[in-house]
C-alpha positions as CSV (number, residue, x, y, z in Angstrom):
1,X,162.8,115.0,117.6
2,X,162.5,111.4,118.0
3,X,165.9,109.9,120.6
4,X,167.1,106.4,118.8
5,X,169.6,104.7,120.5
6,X,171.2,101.0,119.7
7,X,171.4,98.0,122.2
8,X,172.5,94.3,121.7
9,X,170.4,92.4,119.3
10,X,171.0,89.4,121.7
11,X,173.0,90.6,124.9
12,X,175.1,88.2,126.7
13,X,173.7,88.5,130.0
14,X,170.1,87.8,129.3
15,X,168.7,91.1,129.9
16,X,170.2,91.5,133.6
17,X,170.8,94.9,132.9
18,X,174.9,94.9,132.7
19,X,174.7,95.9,128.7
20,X,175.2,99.4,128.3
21,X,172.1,100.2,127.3
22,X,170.5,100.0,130.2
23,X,172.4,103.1,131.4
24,X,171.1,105.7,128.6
25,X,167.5,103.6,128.9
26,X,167.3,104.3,132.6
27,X,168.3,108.0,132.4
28,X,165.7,108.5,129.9
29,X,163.0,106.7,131.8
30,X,164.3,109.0,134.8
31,X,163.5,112.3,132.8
32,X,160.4,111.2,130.9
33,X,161.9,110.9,127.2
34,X,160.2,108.6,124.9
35,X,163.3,106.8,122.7
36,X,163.4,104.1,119.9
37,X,165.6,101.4,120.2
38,X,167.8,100.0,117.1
39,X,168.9,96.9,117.8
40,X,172.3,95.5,116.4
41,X,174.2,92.1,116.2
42,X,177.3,91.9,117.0
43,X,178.7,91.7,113.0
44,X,176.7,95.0,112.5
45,X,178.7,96.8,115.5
46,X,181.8,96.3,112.9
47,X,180.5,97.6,109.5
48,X,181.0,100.8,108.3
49,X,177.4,102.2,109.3
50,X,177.6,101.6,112.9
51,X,181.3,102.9,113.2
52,X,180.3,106.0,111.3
53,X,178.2,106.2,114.7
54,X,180.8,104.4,117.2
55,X,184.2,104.8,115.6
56,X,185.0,101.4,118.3
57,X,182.1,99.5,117.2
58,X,180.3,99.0,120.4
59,X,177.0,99.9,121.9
60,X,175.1,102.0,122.8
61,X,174.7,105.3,120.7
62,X,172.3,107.7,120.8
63,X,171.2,110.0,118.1
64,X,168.8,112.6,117.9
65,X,167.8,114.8,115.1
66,X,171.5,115.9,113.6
67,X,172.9,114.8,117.0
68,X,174.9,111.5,117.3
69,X,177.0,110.7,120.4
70,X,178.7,107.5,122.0
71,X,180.0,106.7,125.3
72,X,177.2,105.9,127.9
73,X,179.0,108.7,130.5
74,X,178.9,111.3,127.0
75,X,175.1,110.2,126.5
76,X,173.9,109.9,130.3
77,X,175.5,113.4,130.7
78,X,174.0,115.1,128.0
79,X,170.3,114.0,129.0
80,X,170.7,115.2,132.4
81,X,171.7,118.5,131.4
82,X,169.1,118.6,128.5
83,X,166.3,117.6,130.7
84,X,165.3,117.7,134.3
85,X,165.9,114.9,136.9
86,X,168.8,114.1,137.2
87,X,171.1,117.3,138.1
88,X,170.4,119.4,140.7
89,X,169.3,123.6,139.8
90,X,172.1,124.4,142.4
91,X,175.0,125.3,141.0
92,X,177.4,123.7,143.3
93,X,175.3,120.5,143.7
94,X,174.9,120.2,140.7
95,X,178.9,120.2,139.5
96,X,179.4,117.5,142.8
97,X,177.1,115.1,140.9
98,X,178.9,115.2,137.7
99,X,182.0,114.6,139.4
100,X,180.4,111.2,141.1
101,X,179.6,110.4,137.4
102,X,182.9,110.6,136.4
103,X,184.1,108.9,139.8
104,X,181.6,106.0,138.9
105,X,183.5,105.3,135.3
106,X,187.2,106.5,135.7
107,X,188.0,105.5,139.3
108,X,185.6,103.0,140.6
109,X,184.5,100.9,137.0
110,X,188.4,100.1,136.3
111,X,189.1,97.9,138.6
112,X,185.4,96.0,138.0
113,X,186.2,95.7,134.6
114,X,189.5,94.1,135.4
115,X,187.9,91.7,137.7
116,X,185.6,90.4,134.8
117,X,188.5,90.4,132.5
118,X,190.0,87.8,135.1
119,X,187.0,85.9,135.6
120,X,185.9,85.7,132.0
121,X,188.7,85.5,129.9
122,X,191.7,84.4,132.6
123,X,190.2,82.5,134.6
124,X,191.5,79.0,132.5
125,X,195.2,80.3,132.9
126,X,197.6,78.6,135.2
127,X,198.3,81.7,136.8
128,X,194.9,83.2,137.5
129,X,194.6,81.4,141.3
130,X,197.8,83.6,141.9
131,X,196.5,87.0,140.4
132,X,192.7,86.9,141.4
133,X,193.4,88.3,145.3
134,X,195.2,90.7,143.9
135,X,192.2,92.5,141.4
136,X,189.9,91.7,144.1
137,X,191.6,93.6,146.8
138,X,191.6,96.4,144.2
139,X,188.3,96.1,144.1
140,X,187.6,96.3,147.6
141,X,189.8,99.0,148.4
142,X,187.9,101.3,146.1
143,X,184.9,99.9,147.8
144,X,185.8,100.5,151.3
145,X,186.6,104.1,150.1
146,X,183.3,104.4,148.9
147,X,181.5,102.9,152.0
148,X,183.1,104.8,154.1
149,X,182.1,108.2,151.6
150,X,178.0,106.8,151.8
151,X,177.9,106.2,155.2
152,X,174.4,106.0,156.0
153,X,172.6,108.2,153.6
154,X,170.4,107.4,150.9
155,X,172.5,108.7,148.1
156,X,176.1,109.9,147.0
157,X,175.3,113.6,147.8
158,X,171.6,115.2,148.5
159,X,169.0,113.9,146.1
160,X,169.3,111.2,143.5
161,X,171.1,112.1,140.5
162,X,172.8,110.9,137.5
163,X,176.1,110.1,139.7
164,X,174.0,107.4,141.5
165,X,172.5,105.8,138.1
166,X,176.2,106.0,137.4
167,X,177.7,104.3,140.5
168,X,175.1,101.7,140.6
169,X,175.2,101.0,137.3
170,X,179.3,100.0,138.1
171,X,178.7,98.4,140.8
172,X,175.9,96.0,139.1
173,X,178.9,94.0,137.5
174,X,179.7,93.2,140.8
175,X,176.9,90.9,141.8
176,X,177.9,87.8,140.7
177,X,181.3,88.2,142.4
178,X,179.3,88.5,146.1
179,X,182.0,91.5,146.6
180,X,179.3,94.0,147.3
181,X,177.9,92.2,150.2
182,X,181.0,93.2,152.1
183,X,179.4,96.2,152.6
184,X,176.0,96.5,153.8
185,X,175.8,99.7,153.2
186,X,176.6,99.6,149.4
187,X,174.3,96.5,149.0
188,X,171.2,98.9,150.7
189,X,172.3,101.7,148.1
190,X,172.0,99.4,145.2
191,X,168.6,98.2,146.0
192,X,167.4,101.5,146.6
193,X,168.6,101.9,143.0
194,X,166.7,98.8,141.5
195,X,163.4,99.8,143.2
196,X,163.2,102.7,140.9
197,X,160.7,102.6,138.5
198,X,162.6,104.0,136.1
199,X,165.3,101.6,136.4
200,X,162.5,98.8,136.7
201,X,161.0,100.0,133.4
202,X,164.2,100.1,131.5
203,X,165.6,97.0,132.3
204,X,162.1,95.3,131.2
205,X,162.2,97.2,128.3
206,X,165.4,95.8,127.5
207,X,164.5,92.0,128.3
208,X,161.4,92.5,126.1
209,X,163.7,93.5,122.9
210,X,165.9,90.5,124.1
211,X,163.0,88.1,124.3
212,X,161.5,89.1,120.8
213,X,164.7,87.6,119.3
214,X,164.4,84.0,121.3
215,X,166.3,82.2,123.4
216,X,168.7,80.0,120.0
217,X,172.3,80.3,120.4
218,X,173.4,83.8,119.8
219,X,177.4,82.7,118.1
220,X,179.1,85.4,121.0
221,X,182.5,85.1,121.8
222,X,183.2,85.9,125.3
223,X,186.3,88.4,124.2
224,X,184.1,90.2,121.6
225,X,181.9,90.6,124.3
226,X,184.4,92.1,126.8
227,X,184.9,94.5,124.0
228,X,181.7,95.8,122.6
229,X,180.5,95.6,125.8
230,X,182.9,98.6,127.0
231,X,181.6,101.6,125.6
């Protein structure tokens, strides 16, 4: 059965890998799956045929045969256990990499998000000189926790799995910010990360799709963004 899954019609970023997508394209380059893309503006996320698919209206989905799922942790999750690559055989292992995926979005992604919140949408307010220390020394704390967790090994535990495409995936958002060179160690880990192939195949991928609609002004607003952005 042929894997579909929908991505920005004209992302934001450019094609620097922080839409969603890229997530469910990189696990699917990991494990070898061909997929279609569907691409979708940002007025089509809202009509009734896309939220039949994402009840939020955001992106990406995934569907397959009679299968239709949302939420890139749902997705990424469901092709690692559906395919090899990106779980460990062993048992144990393999429940200690799901948890990192679920560190990656509920513990460590929270307090990212709020920084780009700030930054993006806050950053005009009177008060946002006062309240930006404060997110980012959210952010480093769950940093430092995870620096000091990585120490100096290659990955999060044993072999690469799909809680390192979901860490790094996180801690992408951070690169503007310069927060991540804190920590040399997190910085090395994220490279590692990029140099995959199949990460270097997705993102092209998705700058190719990006491309093919041109460079004209694509009418986003910055909190719509923020939004659809977050699924």
């Amino acid at each position: 059965m042929t894997i579909t899954i929908t991505a920005f019609e004209r992302s934001p970023d450019g094609g620097k890998g922080l839409a969603r997508d890229t997530r469910v394209r990189w696990a699917l380059e990991e494990v070898g799956k061909p997929y279609q893309v569907r691409l979708v503006s940002f007025r089509a996320m809202k009509e009734p045929a896309h939220l039949a698919l994402h009840p939020f209206g955001q992106i990406p989905t995934y569907e397959e045969g009679d299968l239709g799922l949302f939420e890139t942790g749902a997705i990424v999750f469901h092709i690692a256990e559906r395919h090899a690559g990106l779980l460990p055989d062993d048992a144990n292992a393999r429940a200690r990499a799901i948890t990192w995926m679920f560190a990656a979005l509920s513990t460590v992604e929270p307090p990212i998000l709020e920084l780009g919140t700030a930054r993006l949408l806050e950053g005009d307010k009177s008060w946002s000189a006062q309240r930006m220390p404060l997110v980012e020394d959210r952010v480093r704390n769950r940093l430092g926790q995870l620096s000091r967790r990585l120490g100096d090994a290659d990955w999060l535990d044993g072999a690469f799995s799909a809680g390192d495409l979901m860490m790094v995936s996180v801690l992408l958002r951070l690169k503007a910010s310069g927060l991540l060179d804190e920590y040399p160690n997190l910085s090395a880990y994220r490279e590692r990360c990029l140099a995959r192939p199949a990460f270097r195949k997705a993102v092209a991928d998705q700058r190719r799709d990006i491309d093919a609609h041109g460079p004209e002004d694509m009418g986003w607003d910055p909190a719509m963004f923020a939004e659809s952005a977050a699924g």
